[in-house]
Each structure stands twice: as C-alpha cells, then as structure tokens.
C-alpha positions in Angstrom: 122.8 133.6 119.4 122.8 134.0 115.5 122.7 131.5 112.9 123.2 133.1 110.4 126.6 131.4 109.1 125.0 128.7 109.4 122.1 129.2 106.7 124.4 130.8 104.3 124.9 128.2 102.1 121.1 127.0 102.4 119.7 128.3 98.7 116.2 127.3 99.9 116.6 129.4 102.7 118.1 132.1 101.2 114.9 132.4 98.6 112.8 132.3 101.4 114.5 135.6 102.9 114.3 136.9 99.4 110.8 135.8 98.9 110.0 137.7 102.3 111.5 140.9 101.6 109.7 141.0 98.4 106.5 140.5 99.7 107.6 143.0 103.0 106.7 140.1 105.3 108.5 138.8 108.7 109.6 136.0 108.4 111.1 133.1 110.8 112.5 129.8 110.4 110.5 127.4 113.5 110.3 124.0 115.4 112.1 120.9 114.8 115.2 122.5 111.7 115.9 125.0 114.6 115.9 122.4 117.1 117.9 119.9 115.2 120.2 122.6 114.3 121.2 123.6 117.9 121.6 119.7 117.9 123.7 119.0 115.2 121.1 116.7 114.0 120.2 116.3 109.8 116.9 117.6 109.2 114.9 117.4 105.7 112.1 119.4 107.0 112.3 123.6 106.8 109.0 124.9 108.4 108.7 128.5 108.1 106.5 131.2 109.5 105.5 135.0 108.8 103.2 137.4 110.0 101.0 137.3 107.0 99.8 135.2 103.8 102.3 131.8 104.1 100.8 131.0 100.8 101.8 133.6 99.0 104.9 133.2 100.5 105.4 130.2 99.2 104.0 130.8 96.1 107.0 134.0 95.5 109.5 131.5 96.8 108.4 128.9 94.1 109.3 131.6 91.4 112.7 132.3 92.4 113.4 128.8 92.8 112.8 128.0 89.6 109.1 127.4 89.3 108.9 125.4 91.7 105.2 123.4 92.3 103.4 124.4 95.5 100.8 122.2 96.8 98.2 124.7 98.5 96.4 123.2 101.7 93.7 126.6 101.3 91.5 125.2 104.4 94.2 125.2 106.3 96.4 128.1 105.6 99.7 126.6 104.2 101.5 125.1 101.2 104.2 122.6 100.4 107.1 123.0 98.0 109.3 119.8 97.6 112.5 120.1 96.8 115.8 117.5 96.2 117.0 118.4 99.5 114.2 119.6 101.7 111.1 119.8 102.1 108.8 123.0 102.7 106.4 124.3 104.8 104.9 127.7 104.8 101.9 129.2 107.4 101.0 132.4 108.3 101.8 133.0 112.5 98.4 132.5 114.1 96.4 132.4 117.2 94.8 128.9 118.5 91.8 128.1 120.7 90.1 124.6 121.2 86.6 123.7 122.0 86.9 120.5 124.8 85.8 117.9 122.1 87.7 118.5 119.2 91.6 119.0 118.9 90.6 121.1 116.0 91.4 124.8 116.9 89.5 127.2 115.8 92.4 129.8 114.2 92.7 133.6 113.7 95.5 135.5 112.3 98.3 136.1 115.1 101.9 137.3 115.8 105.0 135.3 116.0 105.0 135.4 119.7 101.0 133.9 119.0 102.6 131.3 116.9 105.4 130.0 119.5 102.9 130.2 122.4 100.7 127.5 120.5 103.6 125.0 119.8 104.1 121.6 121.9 106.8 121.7 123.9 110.1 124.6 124.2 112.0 122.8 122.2 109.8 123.2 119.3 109.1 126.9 119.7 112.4 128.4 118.7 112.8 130.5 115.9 115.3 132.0 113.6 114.9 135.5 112.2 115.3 135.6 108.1 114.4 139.3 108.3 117.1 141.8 107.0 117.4 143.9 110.5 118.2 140.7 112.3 118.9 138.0 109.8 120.0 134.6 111.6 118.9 135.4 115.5 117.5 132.8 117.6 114.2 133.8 119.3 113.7 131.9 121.8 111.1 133.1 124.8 110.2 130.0 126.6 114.0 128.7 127.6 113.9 126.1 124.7 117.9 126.2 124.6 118.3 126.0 128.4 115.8 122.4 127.9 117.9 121.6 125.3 120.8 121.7 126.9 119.1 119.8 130.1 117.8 117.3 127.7 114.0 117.9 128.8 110.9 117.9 127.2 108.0 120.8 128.5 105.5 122.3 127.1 105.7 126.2 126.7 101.9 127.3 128.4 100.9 125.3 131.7 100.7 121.5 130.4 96.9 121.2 131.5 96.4 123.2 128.2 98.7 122.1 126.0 97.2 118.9 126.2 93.9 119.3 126.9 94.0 121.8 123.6 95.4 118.7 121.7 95.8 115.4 123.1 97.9 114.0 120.7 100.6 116.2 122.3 100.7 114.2 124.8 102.2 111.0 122.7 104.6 113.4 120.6 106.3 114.7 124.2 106.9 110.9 125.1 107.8 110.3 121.1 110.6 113.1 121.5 111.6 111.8 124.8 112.2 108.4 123.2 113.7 109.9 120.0 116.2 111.7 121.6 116.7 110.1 124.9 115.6 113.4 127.0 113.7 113.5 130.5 110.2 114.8 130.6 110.1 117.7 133.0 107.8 116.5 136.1 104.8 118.4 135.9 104.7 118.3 132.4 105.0 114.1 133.0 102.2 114.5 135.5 99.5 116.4 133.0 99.8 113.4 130.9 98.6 111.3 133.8 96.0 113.9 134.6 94.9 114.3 130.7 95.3 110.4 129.6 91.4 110.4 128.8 91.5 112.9 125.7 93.1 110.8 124.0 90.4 109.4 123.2 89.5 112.6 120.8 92.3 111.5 118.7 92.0 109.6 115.7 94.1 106.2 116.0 95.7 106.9 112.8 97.4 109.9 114.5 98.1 107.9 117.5 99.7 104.7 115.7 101.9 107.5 113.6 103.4 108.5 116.4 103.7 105.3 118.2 105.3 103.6 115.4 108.0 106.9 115.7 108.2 105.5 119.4 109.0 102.0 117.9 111.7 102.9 115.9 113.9 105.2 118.3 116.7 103.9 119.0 115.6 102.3 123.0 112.2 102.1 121.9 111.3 100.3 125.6 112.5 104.1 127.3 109.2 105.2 124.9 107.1 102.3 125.9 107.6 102.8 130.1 106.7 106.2 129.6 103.0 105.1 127.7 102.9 102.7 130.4 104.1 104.2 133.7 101.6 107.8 132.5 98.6 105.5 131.6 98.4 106.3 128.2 99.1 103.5 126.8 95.9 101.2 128.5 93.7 104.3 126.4 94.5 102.6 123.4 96.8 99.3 123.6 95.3 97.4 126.7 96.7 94.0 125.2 100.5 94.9 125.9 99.0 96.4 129.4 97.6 92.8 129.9 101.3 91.3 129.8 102.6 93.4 132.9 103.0 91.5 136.5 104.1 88.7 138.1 101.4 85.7 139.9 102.9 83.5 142.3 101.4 80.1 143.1 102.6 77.7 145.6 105.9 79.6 145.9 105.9 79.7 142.3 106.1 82.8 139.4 106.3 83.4 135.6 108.7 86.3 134.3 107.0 89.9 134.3 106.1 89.5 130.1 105.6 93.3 129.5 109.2 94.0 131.0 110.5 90.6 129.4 108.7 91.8 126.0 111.0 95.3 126.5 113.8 93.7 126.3 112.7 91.4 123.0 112.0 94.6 121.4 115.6 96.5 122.6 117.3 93.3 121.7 115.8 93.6 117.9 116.3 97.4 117.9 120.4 96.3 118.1 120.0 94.4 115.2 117.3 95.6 112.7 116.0 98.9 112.0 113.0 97.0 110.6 109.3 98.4 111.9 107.7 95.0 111.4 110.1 93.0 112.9 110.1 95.5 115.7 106.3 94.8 115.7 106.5 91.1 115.8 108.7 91.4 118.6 106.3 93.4 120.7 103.4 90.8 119.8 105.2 87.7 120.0 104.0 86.9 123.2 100.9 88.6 123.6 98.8 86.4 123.8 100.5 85.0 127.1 98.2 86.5 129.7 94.9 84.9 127.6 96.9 81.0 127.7 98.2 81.2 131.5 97.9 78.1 133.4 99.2 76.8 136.6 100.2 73.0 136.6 101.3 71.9 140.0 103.8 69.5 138.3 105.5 72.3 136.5 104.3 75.6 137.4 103.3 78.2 134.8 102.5 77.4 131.3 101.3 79.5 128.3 100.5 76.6 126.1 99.8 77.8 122.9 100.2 81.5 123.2 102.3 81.3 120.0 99.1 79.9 117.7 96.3 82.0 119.6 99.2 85.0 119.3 99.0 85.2 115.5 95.1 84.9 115.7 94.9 88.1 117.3 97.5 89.9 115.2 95.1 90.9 112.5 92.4 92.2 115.1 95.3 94.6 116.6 96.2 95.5 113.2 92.9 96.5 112.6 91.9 98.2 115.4 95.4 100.0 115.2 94.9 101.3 111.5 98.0 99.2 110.6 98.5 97.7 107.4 96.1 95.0 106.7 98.9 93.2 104.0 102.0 91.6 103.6 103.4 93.4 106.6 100.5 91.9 108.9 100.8 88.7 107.7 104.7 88.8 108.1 103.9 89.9 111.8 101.5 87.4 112.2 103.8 84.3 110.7 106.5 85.1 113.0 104.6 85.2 116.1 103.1 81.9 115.0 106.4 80.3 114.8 108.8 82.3 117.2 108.7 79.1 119.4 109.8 76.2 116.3 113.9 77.0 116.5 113.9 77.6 120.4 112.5 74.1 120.1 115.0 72.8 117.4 118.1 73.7 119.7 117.2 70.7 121.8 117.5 68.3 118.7 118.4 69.5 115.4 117.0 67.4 113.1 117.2 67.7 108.8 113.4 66.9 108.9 112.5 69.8 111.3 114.9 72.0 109.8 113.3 71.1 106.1 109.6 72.2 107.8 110.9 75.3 109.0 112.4 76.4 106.3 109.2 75.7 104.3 106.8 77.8 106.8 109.0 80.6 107.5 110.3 80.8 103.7 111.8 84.2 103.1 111.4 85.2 106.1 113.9 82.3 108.4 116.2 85.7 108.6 113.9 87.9 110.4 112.6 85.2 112.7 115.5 84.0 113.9 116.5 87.4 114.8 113.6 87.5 116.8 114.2 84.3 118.1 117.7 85.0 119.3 116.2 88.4 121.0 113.6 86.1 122.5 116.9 84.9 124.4 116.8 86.9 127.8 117.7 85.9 131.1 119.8 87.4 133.9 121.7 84.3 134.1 124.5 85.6 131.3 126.2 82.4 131.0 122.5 80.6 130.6 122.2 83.6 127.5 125.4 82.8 126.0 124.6 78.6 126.5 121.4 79.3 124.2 122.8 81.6 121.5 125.8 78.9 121.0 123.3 76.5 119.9 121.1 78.6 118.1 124.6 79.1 115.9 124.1 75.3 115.3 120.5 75.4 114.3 121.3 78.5 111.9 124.2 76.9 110.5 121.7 73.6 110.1 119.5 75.9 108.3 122.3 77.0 105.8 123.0 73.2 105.3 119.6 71.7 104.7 118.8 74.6 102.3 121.6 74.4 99.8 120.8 70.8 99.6 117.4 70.1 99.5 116.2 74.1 98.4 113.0 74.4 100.6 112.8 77.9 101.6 111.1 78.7 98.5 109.7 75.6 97.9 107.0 74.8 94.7 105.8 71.5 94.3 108.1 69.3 91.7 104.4 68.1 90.2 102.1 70.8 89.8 98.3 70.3 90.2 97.3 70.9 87.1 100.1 68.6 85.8 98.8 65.6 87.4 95.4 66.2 86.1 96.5 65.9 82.8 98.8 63.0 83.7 95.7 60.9 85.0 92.9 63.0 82.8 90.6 63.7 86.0 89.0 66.9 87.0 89.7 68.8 90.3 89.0 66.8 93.2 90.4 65.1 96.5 92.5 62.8 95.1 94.8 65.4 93.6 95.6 67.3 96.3 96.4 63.7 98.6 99.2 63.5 95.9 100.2 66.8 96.3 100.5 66.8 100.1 102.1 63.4 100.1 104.9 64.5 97.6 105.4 67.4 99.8 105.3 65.3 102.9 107.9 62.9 101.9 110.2 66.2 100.7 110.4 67.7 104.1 110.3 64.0 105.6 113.6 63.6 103.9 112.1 60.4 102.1 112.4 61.3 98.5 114.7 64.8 96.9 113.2 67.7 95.8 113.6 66.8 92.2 110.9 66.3 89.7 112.5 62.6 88.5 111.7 61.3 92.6 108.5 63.2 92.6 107.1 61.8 89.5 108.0 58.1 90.7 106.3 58.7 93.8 103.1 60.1 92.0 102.6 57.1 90.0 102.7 54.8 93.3 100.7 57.0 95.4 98.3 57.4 92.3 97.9 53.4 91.7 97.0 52.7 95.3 94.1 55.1 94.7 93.0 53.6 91.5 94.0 56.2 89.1 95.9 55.1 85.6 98.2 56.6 83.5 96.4 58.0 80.0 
C-alpha cells in the first residue's frame, strides 16, 4: 500500500522528506495522520519519526519552511513547529523500558521497528516511508490495517505490558474505542481488568484529559460502560460508580441512575457539543445514592439530591483537576436547579417563571437542554407527553422575559443609590430594601422599572424609619 499520491500536495510533508535527505536520515510519517488517513478522517497533527537526531530534523525542516520557530523539548528528545495547517512533531525512533512505579520510561536510541513496538495499540503503530527508495509505503508490522478494517482496538506487544509499562494506555484504548465506535479486542479488554490498579501511577491531570476526550465522542455512554464494565472507572470516579443498581423494597425499585444518567448524557451529546453541559449532565444526579430514602407511602425518594448535588460539584472538580471557575460554577448551578422546570410543567406560573429566569440567567438555554434530556422513560408516549409541556414552559420563558427582562436582572435601585437617597452608611436596612424591590419584581407586584421601584423604596423605607434628605 503506498501513499504517496496522497502526500503530494502536503508542502509540510514534502520539507520534511527534503529535510531528511539532507540530513541522510530515515524518515517516517507515524500514529494517529496515518491512521486517520486510512480513515478518511481530518487530522491537524503530523508526527514524524527518524532513525536519528528528531531535533535537528526539525530544526532543517524549519529553514526550508521559511524560518519557521521550533519549540525544542531537549529532555525529552523532540521539538514542535506550528504551522497554519498542522501541527508538528519530530522524535528520534527509540527504545522504551519502565521501572513498575513510574510510567516514565527510561529511553535509549532505537530503530523504527523499536519505535512501533513501543506504541499503544496497532492502530497507532503504522508508518509511512518519506525516504526516496520507498517514498509513500505503509509499514505496518503488527496488522494495524487488518484492525482497522475490523474496527478493533489492541495493543501491539502482549497487553500485560503495554499497560503495565504505562497505565494511562489503558484509558486512551477505551478513549479510541469511544472516539471511533470500534470493539476492544478481548484479551486486550481483559488486561485492563487485570491492570486497573496502575492507574493509580497516573497523574489525574492525564486521566481527566482523556476522560474529558471520552465525554465528548460522539456516544460518550459506549466510553463510560467500558470504564465501568473494566473497573477503571471506581480507580478514580467512585461517585458515578455509586449511582449503579437497583434496591427493591416491599415490591418496590428506583431506576438504575448510572444507566438512567447514560442516557442524560447521550441525550445532550444529540444536542450540544458543549463539555460542560456534558458535565452537568453526568453530575446532575449524583448525589442520588447519598439522599435515598424509602417512604412506605411512596416508595423511593432522593429529596434534595439536586441542592446536596451542587455541593459536591466543586469537591469533584477539585479532585479531578477540572477548572475551578466559571465552568464549575456553571456545572454546579445547573445541577442545583435541573429539577425547577420539571417542576414548572405541572403549573406554569409568571412568578416561577420570573425566579427562574433570574437564577439560571444566561444560562436558561443550557439547562433546559439538560432538562429536556433529563426526560427518559421507556414509556415513548409518557416522553413525548413531557417534552410537549416543556414547549409550554419554554415558550413561557420567552414571554415572561420580553416583558418583564429578568434574565439578566440588576436591581432598578442600586445600593449605593439608596444610601445617598436616605444619607445612612452600609447596614441592614439597605439590603431589606434591596431584597424587597427584588422580591416584589419576580412576585409580579411591581415592573421592573426604576419609576415602580423608587415608589416602592420610599414606602418600604418610611415603615423602617428612614427619611428622605
């Protein structure tokens, strides 16, 4: 198989050749372009291999490029040039071993065959010649088009290694089985069983990276079995572990809420390529197993999952190495309110709507995508029942906001104002007239308009004794 047609018109690939036969180094194109390639798939990152210095190579590739800035990694072997296009990658083939508590290898200089042997699965070990005596064929020793063709993911080496090398391996096969909706051969499934304990070598930044890859495929929940069905997922996200299985009491059960939580999270993935919407929908209910109750009367309840939900949002953040910022705290407001429009689709009223709108602000959007994904039962006429009303509550939302403007809402009477008004310092008293004036806003007593607001003021500021200046 040559490829060569196929990298003609590639000027960064074409410098690289040149680069290489300057320098009188092999030289190979490798991993996921030549995968992505075969697959018809775009690809923005060019990594590229030869049996020598991958920094100089880079470095003589800079220069007919144009000059071109390299970013040396010297510790590590390789270098970076960014370009418009594509981006860059140069290392010298090398030879890996691993001592059994570090996943950093300790690294001598090696062959291309050295090189392909230490990559993670066959998929990712295919290479394409750039050298002039066999420009643009496809080495592939490990049957990396045959798995591609099967749509499978296994490693190159016996799995034991692979993962046991580097652990993190063991997330990027179940990453690539999401990403591309491919099977993961079955011994190669059941060394991540086996090797599910180093993963706790790994650094969580490395783990949430790929996780957050896992999140975004396009069935993210395909990703998510995987974690859990392996065990990998309990090393470092026993929360969402918690929500799986199904109590019964006195004939009695709640819905499986890690499967039920799958199918939040597929239903946003339709809708919203958004990671943190994604997120919220993977949290919204995870504080379930920590608020279940049995009431004879009704059966199951999760009273207040919703509140103690966004309480332990930032904790999972944390511990996760996710972003402790707006993103958090737009997780974290919609699994606080993911129950209010569910609510609201019994009765729709201006003064509910007016409260929502004012907690969820910019974000009324995003959670009532979530909230319509929230919709999931096997009863399909019971679905479509729910979604037909939450048209009513959404179109409620449109109404109440172009009249009364609440989304975004600032007080009509600012604090400082109403100091001035009354020429008193900060105390109480001030913000009892704030909250009032915004209480009778979302109560529907009084407009959002500074004329109402004002007359309101002076009455609620008389019964407390203040006077005008």
């Amino acid at each position: 198989m040559n490829f060569s047609h196929q990298l003609k018109d590639n000027k960064a690939i074409e410098a690289v050749a040149m680069a290489a036969q300057n320098l009188k180094l092999e030289s190979y194109i490798v991993g996921g372009f030549v995968r992505d390639l075969i697959l018809n798939r775009p690809s923005k990152d060019i990594d590229f291999v030869c049996v020598g210095s991958g920094i100089e190579l880079a470095q003589k590739t800079a220069q007919l490029l144009g000059e071109r800035q390299v970013t040396i990694f010297k510790n590590f072997g390789t270098a970076n040039i960014q370009l418009s296009d594509f981006e860059l990658e140069f290392v010298g083939a090398r030879k890996e071993s691993y001592r059994n508590d570090s996943r950093k290898p300790i690294v001598e200089d090696g062959t291309l065959e050295d090189d392909q042997q230490r990559r993670d699965f066959t998929i990712n070990a295919l290479a394409i010649s750039l050298n002039k005596n066999n420009y643009g064929e496809l080495l592939d020793p490990f049957g990396g088009v045959k798995h591609l063709s099967e749509r499978t993911i296994k490693t190159p080496l016996a799995p034991d290694i692979t993962f046991s090398d580097d652990p993190l391996r063991m997330m990027r096969a179940i990453r690539f089985a999401s990403q591309l909706n491919f099977d993961i051969e079955a011994e190669t499934y059941e060394a991540i069983s086996r090797n599910k304990e180093r993963l706790k070598i790994v650094s969580m930044e490395r783990i949430t990276d790929e996780l957050n890859k896992i999140i975004l495929s396009p069935i993210p929940s395909y990703g998510f079995k995987l974690l859990f069905q392996s065990g990998l997922l309990k090393e470092f996200f026993p929360e969402m572990v918690a929500l799986h299985g199904v109590e019964y009491q006195d004939n009695k059960a709640h819905k499986d809420n890690f499967y039920h939580t799958l199918q939040v999270l597929d239903n946003v993935s339709k809708v919203s390529n958004d990671l943190w919407l994604r997120w919220a929908a993977i949290l919204h209910d995870i504080a379930k197993p920590a608020t279940k109750r049995f009431d004879k009367e009704i059966g199951w309840t999760f009273h207040g999952h919703e509140d103690k939900g966004a309480r332990m949002t930032p904790g999972i953040f944390r511990r996760m190495k996710l972003p402790m910022n707006e993103k958090m705290e737009f997780v974290q407001k919609l699994v606080r309110l993911h129950l209010r429009p569910i609510a609201l689709v019994k009765e729709v009223t201006d003064s509910a709507i007016r409260r929502l709108l004012f907690e969820a602000g910019n974000d009324s959007e995003a959670l009532m995508m979530l909230c319509r994904a929230d919709i999931t039962s096997k009863n399909n006429e019971k679905v479509a029942k729910y979604l037909k009303n939450f048209e009513k509550v959404q179109q409620k939302m449109i109404e109440v906001e172009e009249k009364d403007q609440i989304r975004n809402f600032q007080p009509p009477i600012a604090g400082d104002e109403i100091m001035t008004i009354f020429d008193v310092t900060p105390s109480r008293i001030i913000g009892d007239i704030k909250d009032q004036i915004k209480e009778a806003i979302l109560e529907g007593t009084i407009k959002n308009n500074r004329e109402e607001a004002y007359e309101l003021m002076l009455k609620i500021a008389a019964q407390k004794g203040l006077i005008l200046k």
